[in-house]
Structures are given as structure tokens and as C-alpha cells.
MARZA-824932 format. One record per residue: residue in one letter; y, z, x of N, C-alpha, C in turn. Coordinates in steps of 0.02 Angstrom, whole numbers, padded with zeros to 5 digits, always signed. Layout:
BEGIN
AYZXYZXYZX;...
END
This chain:
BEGIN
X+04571+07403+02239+04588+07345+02199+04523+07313+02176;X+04505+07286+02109+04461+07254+02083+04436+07205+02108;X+04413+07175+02111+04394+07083+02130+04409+07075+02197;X+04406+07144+02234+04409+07104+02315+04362+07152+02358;X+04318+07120+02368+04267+07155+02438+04272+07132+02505;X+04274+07191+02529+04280+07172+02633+04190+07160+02611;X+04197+07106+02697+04134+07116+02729+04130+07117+02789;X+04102+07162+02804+04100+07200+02875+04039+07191+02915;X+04075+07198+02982+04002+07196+03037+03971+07263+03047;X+03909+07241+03096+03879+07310+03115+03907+07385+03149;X+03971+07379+03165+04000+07426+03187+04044+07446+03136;X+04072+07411+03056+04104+07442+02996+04169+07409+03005;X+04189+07339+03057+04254+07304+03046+04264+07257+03004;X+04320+07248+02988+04318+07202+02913+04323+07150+02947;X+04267+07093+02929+04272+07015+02953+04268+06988+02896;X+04298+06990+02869+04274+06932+02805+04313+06980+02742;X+04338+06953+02683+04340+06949+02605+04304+06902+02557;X+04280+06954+02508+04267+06919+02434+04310+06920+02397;X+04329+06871+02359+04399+06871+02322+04361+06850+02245;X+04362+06896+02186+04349+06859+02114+04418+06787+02119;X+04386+06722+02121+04439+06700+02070+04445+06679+01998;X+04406+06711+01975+04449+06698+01893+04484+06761+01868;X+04491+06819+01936+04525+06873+01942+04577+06861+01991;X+04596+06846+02018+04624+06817+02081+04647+06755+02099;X+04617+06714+02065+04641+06637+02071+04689+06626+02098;X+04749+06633+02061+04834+06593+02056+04851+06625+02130;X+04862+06698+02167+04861+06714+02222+04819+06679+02263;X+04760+06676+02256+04722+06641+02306+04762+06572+02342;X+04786+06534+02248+04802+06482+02278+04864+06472+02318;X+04904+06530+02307+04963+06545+02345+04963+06560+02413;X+04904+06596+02422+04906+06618+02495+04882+06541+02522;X+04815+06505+02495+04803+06444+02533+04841+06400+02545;X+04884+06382+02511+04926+06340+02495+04990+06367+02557;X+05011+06417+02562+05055+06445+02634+04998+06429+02698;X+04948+06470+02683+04908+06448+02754+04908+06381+02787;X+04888+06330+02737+04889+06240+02758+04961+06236+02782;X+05005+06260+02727+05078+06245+02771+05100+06280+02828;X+05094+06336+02848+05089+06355+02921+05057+06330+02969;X+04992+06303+02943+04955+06264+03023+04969+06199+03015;X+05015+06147+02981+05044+06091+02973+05108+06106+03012;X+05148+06166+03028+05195+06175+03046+05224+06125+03101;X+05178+06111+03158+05203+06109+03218+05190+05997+03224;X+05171+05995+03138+05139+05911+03152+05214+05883+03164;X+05208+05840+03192+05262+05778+03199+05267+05738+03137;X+05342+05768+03116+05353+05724+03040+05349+05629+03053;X+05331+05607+02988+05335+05527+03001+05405+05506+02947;X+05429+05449+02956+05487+05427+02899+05463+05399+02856;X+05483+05425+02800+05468+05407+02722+05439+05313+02741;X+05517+05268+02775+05479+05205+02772+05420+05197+02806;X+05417+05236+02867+05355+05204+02906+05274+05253+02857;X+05284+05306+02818+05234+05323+02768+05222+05253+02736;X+05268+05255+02687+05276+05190+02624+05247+05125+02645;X+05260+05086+02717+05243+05051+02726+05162+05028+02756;X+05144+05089+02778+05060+05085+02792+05027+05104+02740;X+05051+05140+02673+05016+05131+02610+05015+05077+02596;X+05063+05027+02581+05085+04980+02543+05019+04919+02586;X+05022+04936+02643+04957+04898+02681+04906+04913+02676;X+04880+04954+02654+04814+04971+02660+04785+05000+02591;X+04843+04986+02535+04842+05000+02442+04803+04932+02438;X+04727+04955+02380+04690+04894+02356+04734+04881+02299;X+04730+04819+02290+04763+04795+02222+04745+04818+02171;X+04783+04808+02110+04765+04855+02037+04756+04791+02019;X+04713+04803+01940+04686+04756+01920+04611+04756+01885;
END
């Protein structure tokens, strides 16, 4: 495949990828975008009000 290089250690195991992204991009952002949401998995959701309401405290005024 084009636009993607392993990089390997001294014994020839793949530790690492190079990814082109202006070849690759939109996947990239797909896979990152799953990754963050899998290791968010296990957070303790908060309720919309108790979100809303510590913005609403701590939002500088517009103006």
C-alpha cells in the first residue's frame, strides 16, 4: 500500500507507522477519532444539567 511505512526495531518488528496524510487523511481521522472513543469508554458519564451548569459558571461574558 502507498503512503504507509512500518518502522521497525533492531531485530525487524514493526513498532511504529508512517502514514501520508494528504494520502490517508480522512482514515486517519477515522481510526483517531474510534481510538479517543474507546479509551473514553470506561469514563463516568455526567448529566447534561450538571455539564450545562458548570459551563454556564465558569462562561466569560460576551461582549
Amino acid at each position: 500500500m502507498t503512503g504507509i511505512q512500518f518502522v521497525t526495531d533492531e531485530q525487524g518488528r514493526k513498532v511504529g507507522v508512517l502514514i501520508d496524510l494528504k494520502k490517508h487523511g480522512a482514515i486517519w481521522e477515522d481510526f483517531w477519532s474510534g481510538f479517543v472513543s474507546e479509551s473514553r469508554r470506561k469514563e463516568r458519564a455526567i448529566p447534561y444539567e450538571q455539564y450545562r451548569a458548570t459551563r454556564l459558571k465558569h462562561a466569560r461574558p460576551r461582549g
